[in-house]
PARO-952296 format. One record per residue (C-alpha): chain; x, y, z; residue in three letters. Coordinates in Angstrom, 1 decimal, padded with zeros to 4 digits, always signed. Example, Ala and Ser with C-alpha at 12.3 -4.5 7.8 and 13.67 -1.06 7.14 Angstrom:
{'A'; {+012.3; -004.5; +007.8}; 'ALA'};
{'A'; {+013.7; -001.1; +007.1}; 'SER'};
This chain:
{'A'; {+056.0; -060.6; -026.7}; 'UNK'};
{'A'; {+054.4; -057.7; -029.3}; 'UNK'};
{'A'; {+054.6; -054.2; -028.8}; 'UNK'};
{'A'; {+051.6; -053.9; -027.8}; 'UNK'};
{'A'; {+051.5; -056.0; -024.8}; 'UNK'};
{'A'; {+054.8; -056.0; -023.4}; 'UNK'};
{'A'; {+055.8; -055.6; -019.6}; 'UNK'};
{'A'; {+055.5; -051.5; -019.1}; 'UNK'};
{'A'; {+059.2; -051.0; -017.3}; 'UNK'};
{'A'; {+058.2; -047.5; -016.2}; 'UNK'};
{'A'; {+058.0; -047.6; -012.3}; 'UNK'};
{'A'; {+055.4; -045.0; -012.5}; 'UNK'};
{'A'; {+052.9; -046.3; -014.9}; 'UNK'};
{'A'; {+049.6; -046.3; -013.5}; 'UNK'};
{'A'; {+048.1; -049.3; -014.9}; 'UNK'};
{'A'; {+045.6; -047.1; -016.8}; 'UNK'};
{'A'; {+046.9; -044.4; -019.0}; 'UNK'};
{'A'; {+049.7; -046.5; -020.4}; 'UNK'};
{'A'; {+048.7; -048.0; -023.8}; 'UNK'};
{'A'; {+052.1; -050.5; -024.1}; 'UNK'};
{'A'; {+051.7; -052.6; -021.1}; 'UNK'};
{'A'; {+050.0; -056.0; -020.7}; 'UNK'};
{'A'; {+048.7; -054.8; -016.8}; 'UNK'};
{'A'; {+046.6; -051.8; -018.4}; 'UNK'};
{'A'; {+043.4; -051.5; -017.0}; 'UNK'};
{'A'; {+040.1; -050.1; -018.3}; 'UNK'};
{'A'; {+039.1; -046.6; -016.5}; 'UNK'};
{'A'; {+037.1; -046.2; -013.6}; 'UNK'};
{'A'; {+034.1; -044.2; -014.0}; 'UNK'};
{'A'; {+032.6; -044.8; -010.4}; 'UNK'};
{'A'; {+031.5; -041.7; -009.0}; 'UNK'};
{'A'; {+031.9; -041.5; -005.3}; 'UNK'};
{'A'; {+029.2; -041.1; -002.8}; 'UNK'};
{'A'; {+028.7; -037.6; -000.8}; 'UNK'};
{'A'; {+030.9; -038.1; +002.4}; 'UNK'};
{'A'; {+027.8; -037.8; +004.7}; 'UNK'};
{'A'; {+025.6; -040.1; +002.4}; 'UNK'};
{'A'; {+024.7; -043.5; +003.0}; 'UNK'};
{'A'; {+022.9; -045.9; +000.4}; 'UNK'};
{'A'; {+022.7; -049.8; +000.8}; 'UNK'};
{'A'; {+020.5; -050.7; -002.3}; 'UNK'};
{'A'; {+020.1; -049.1; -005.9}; 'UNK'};
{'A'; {+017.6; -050.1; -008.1}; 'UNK'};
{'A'; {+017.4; -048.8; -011.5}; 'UNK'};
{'A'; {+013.9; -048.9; -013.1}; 'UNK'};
{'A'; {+014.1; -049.1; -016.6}; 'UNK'};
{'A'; {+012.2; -049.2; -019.6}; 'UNK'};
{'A'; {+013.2; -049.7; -023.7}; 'UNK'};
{'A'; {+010.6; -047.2; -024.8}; 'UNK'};
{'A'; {+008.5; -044.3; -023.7}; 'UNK'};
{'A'; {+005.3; -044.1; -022.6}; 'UNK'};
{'A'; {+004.9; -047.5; -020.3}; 'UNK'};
{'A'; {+004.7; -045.8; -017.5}; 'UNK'};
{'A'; {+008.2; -046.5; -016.0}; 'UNK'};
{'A'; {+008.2; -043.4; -013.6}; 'UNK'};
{'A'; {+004.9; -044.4; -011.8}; 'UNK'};
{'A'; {+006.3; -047.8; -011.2}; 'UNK'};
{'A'; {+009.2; -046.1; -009.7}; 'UNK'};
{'A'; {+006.8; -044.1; -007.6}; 'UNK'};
{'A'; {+005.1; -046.9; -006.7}; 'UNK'};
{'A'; {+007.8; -049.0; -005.6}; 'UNK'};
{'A'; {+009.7; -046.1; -003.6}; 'UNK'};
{'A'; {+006.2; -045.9; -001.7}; 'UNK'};
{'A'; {+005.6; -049.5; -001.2}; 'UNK'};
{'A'; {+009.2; -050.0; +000.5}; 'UNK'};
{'A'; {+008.7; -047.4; +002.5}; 'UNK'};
{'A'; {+005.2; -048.7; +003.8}; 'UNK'};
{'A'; {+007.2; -051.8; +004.5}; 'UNK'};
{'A'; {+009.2; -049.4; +007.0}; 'UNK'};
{'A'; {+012.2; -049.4; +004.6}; 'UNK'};
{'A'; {+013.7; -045.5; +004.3}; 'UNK'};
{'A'; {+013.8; -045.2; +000.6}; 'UNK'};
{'A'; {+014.6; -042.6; -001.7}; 'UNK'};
{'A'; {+014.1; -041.8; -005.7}; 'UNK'};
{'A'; {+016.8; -040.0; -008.0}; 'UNK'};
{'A'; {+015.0; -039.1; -011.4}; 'UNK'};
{'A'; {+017.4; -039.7; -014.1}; 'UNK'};
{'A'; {+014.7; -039.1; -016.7}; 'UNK'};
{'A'; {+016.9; -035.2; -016.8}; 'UNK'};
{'A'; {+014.8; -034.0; -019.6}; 'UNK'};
{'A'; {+011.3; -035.7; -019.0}; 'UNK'};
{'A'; {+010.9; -035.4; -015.1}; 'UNK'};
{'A'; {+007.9; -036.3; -013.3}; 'UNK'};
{'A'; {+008.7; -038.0; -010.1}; 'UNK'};
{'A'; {+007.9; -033.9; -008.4}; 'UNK'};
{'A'; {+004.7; -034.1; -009.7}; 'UNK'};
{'A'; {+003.5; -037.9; -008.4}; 'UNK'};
{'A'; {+004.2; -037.0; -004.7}; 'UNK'};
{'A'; {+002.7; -033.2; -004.8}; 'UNK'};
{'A'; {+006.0; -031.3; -004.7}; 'UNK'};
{'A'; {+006.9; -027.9; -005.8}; 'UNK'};
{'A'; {+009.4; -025.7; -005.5}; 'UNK'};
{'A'; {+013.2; -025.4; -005.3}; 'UNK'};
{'A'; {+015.3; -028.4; -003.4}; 'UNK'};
{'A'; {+017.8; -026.7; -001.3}; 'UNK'};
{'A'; {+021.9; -026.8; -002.0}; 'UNK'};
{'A'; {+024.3; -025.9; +001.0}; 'UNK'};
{'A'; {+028.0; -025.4; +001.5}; 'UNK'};
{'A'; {+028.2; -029.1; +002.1}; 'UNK'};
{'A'; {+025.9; -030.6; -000.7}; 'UNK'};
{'A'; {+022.5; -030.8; -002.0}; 'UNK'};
{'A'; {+019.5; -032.0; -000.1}; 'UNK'};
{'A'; {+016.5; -033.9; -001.4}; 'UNK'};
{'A'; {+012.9; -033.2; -001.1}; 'UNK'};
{'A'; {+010.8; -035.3; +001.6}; 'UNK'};
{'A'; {+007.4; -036.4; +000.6}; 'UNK'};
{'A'; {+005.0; -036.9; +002.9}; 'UNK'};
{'A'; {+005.9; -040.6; +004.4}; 'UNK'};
{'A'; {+009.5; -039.3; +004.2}; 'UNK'};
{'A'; {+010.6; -040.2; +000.8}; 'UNK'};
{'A'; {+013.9; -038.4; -000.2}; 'UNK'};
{'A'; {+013.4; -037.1; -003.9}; 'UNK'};
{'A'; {+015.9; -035.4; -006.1}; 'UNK'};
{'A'; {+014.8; -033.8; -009.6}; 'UNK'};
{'A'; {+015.9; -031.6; -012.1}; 'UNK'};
{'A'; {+012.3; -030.3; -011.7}; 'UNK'};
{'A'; {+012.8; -029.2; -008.5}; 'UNK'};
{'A'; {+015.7; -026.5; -009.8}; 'UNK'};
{'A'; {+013.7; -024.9; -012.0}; 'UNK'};
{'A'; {+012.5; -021.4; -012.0}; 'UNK'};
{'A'; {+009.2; -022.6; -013.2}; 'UNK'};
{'A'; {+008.6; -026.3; -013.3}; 'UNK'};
{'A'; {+007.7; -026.3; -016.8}; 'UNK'};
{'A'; {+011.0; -024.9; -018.4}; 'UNK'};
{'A'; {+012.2; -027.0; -020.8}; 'UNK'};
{'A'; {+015.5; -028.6; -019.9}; 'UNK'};
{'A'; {+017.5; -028.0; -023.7}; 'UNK'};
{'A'; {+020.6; -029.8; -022.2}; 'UNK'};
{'A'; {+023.2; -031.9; -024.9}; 'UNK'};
{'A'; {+024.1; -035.5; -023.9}; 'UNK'};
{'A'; {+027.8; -034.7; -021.8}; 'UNK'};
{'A'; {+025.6; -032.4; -019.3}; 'UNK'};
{'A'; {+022.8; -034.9; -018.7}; 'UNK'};
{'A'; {+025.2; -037.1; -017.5}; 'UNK'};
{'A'; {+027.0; -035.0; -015.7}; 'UNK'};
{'A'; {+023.8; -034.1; -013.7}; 'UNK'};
{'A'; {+022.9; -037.6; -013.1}; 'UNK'};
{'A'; {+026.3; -038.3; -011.2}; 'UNK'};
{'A'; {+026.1; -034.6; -009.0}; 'UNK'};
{'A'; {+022.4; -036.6; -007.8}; 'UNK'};
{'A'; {+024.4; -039.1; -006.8}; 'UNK'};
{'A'; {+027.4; -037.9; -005.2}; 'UNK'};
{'A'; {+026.6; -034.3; -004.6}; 'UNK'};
{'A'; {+023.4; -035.0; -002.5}; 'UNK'};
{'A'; {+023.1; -035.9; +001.3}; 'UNK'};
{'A'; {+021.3; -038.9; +001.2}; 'UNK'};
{'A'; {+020.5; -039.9; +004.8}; 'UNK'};
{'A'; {+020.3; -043.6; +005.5}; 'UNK'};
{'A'; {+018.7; -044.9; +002.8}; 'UNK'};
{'A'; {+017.6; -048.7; +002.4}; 'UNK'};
{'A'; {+016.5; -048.8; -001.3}; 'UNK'};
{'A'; {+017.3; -046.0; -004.0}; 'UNK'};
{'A'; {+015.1; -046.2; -006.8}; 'UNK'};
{'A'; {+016.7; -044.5; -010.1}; 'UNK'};
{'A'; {+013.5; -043.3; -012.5}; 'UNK'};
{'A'; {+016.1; -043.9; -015.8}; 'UNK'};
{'A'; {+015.1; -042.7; -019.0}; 'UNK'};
{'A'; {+013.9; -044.7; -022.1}; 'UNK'};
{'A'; {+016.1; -046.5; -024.4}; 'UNK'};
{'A'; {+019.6; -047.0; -024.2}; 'UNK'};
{'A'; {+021.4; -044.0; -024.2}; 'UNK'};
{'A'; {+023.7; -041.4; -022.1}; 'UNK'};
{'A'; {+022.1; -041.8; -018.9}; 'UNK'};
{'A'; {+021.0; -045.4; -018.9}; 'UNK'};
{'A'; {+024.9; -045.7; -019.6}; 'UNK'};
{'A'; {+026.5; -043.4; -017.2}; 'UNK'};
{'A'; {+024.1; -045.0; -014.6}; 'UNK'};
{'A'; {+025.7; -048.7; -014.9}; 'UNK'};
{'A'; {+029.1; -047.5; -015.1}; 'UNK'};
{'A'; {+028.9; -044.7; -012.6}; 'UNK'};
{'A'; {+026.6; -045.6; -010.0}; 'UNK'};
{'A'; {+026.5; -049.3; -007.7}; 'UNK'};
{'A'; {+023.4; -051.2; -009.1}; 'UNK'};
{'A'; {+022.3; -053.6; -007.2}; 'UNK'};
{'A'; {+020.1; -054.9; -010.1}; 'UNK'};
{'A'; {+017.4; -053.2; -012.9}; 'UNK'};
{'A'; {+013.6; -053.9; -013.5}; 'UNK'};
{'A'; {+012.3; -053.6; -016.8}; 'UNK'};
{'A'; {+008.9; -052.0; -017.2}; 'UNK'};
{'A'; {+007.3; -052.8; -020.4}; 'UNK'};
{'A'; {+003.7; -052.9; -021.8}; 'UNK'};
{'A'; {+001.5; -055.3; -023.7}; 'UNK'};
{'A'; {+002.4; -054.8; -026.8}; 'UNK'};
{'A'; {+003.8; -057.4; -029.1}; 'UNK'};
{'A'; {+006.8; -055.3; -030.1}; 'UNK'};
{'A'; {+007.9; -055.9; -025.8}; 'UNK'};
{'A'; {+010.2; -058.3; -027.4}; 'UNK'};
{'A'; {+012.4; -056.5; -029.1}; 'UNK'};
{'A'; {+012.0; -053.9; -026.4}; 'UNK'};
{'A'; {+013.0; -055.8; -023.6}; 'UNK'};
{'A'; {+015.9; -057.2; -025.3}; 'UNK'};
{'A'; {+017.7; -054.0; -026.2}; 'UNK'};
{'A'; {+017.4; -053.5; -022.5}; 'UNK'};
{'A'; {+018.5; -057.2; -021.5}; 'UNK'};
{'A'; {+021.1; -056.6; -023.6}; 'UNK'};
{'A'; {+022.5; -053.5; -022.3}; 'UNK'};
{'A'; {+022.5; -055.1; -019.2}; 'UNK'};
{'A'; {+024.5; -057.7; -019.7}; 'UNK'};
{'A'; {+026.7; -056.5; -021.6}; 'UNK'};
{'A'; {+027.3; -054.2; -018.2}; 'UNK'};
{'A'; {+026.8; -057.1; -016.0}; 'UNK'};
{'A'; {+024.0; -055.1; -014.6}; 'UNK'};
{'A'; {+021.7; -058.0; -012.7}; 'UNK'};
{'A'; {+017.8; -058.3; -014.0}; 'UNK'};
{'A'; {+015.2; -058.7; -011.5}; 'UNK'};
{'A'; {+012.5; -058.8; -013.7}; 'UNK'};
{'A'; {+010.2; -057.6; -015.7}; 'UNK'};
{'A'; {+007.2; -055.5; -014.8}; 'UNK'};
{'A'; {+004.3; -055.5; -017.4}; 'UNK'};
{'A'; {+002.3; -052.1; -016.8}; 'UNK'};
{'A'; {-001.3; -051.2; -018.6}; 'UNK'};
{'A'; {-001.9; -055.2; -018.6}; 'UNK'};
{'A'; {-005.3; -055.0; -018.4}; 'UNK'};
{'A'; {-008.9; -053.2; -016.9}; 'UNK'};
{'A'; {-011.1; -054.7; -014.8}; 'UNK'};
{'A'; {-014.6; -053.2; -015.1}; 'UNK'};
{'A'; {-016.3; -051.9; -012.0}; 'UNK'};
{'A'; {-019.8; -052.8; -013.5}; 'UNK'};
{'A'; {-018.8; -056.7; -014.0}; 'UNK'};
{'A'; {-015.5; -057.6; -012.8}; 'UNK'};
{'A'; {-014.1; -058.8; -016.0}; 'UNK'};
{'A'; {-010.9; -058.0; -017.0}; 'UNK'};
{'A'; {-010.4; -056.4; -020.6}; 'UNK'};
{'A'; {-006.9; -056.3; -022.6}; 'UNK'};
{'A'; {-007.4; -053.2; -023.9}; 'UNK'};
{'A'; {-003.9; -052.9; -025.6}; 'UNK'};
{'A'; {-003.9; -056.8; -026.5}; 'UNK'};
{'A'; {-003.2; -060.0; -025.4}; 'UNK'};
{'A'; {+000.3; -059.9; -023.3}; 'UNK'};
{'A'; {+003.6; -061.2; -024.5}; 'UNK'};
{'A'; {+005.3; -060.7; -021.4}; 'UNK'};
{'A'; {+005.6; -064.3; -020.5}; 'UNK'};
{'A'; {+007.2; -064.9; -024.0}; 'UNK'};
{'A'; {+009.6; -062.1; -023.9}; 'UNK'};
{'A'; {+010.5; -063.6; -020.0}; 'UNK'};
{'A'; {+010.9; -067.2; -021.3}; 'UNK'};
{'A'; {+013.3; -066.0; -023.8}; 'UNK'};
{'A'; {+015.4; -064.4; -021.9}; 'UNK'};
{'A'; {+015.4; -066.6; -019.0}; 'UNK'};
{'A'; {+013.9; -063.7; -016.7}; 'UNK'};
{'A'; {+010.6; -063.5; -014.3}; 'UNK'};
{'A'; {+007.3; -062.0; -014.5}; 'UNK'};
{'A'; {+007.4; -059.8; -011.8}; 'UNK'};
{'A'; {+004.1; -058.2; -011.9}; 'UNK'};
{'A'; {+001.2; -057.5; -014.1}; 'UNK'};
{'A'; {-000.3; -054.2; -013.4}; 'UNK'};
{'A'; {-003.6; -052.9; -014.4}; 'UNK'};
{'A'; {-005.2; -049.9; -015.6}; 'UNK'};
{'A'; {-007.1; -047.8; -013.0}; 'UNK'};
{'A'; {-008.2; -044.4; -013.7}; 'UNK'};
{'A'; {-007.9; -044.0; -009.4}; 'UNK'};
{'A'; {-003.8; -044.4; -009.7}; 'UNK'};
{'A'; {-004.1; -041.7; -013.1}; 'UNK'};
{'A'; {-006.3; -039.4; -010.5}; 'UNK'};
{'A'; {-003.6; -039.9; -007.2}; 'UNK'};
{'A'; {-000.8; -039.6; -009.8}; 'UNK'};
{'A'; {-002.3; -035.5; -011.0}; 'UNK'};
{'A'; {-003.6; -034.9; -007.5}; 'UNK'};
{'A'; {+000.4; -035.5; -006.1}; 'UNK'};
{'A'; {-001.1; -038.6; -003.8}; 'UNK'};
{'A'; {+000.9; -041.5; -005.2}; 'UNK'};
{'A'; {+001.8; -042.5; -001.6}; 'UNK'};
{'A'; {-002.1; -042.9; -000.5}; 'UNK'};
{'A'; {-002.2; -045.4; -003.6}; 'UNK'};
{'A'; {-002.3; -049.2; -002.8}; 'UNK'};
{'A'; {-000.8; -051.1; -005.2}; 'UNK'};
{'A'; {-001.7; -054.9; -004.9}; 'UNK'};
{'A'; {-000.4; -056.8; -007.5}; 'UNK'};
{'A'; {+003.5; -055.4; -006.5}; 'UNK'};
{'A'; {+003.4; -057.0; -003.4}; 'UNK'};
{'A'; {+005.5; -060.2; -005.0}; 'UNK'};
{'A'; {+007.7; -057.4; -005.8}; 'UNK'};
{'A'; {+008.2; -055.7; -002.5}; 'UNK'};
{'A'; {+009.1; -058.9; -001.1}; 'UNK'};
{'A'; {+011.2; -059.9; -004.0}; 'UNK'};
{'A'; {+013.1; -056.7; -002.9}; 'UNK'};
{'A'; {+013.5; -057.0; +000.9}; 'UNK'};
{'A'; {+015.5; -060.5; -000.1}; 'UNK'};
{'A'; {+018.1; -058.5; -001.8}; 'UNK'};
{'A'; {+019.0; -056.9; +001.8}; 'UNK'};
């Protein structure tokens, strides 16, 4: 037997810090849940690129659950970038106790926790490095009261970096969505995200496809106004399903700025919500 991989004889190794034994284990990075929170399901929302409009399908899909009378409950990951506040109208400071931090409520009840929602003025610039950003995204998780929550929806932000990383190795996923656009580079953007996945063993629902067309109010026909969609190919080649096409529609754009995201109806996720309720 090598060197390297030889029967530790120390009585008091631990299994993890000793490099010499062949029972080593890789480090836990699970962070725990607040004492006085419960969670059943976390879903992480996910997207490989900016701009596709990953946080109002978050939105959407914390709302939707919710209207299904399913407590749910949104933890914006997206540190430096959050909007999740501003969808549901709120403002002002979340408040932190001796005993933890507690979430914002929307109105239907939705528990929210944001980095916007510490600020002095919610348009400060968070100028945080990498360590701290993930840092911040495991206090959300174990540092908040979360009370009685069905489905978590984490708002994670773009590409495959700090947070998208501490997520799946910190936090309990119960599975990811990809949101994605048109576009013919989806693709390759849906594949740096597959493949972060898997290499977590992170389970894919899905993939969303958001801006996937507009249907005119004058004649009913639907225009592809960023192209024809490549979602189906992208879903075949990876061996995952078309959740959900979503259109554009400049009333979701106006309930979005007006903080009304819950009075929103959103048809075409309805596969999506049930999809969901079969994971409990």
């Amino acid at each position: 037997m090598s060197e390297q991989t030889r029967q530790c004889s120390d009585a008091g190794c631990d299994k993890t810090s000793c490099e010499n034994c062949d029972h080593a284990t890789a480090p836990d990075f699970s962070a725990p849940l607040h004492e006085m929170s419960a969670v059943k399901k976390v879903i992480g929302i996910v997207s490989g690129k900016g701009g596709v409009g990953k946080s109002v399908v978050t939105s959407l899909l914390a709302s939707a659950m919710q209207k299904a009378n399913y407590k749910t409950a949104v933890l914006d990951a997206d540190i430096t970038g959050p909007s999740i506040p501003k969808a549901f109208g709120l403002h002002g400071k979340a408040n932190a106790t001796e005993i933890g931090l507690l979430p914002m409520q929307t109105a239907s009840g939705i528990e929210i926790i944001s980095t916007n929602l510490f600020l002095n003025d919610e348009t400060d610039p968070v100028v945080w490095r990498g360590p701290i950003i993930a840092g911040t995204v495991k206090q959300f998780w174990s540092d908040v009261i979360w009370t009685d929550i069905d489905y978590m929806f984490i708002d994670m932000p773009p590409g495959t970096g700090d947070v998208p990383l501490t997520v799946f190795q910190s936090l309990p996923i119960d599975g990811i969505i990809i949101v994605t656009s048109p576009q013919e580079l989806v693709s390759m953007i849906v594949g740096k995200a597959v493949k972060m996945a898997s290499l977590m063993n992170i389970p894919i629902l899905g993939l969303i496809e958001n801006y996937s067309y507009f249907k005119c109010p004058d004649n009913g026909k639907e225009y592809q106004i960023f192209g024809p969609s490549h979602i189906e190919d992208a879903a075949a080649a990876y061996g995952l399903d078309v959740l959900a096409k979503l259109p554009i529609d400049p009333e979701l754009a106006a309930a979005c700025d007006a903080g009304r995201i819950e009075t929103y109806h959103a048809t075409a996720l309805e596969p999506v919500v049930e999809r969901l309720k079969n994971l409990a």
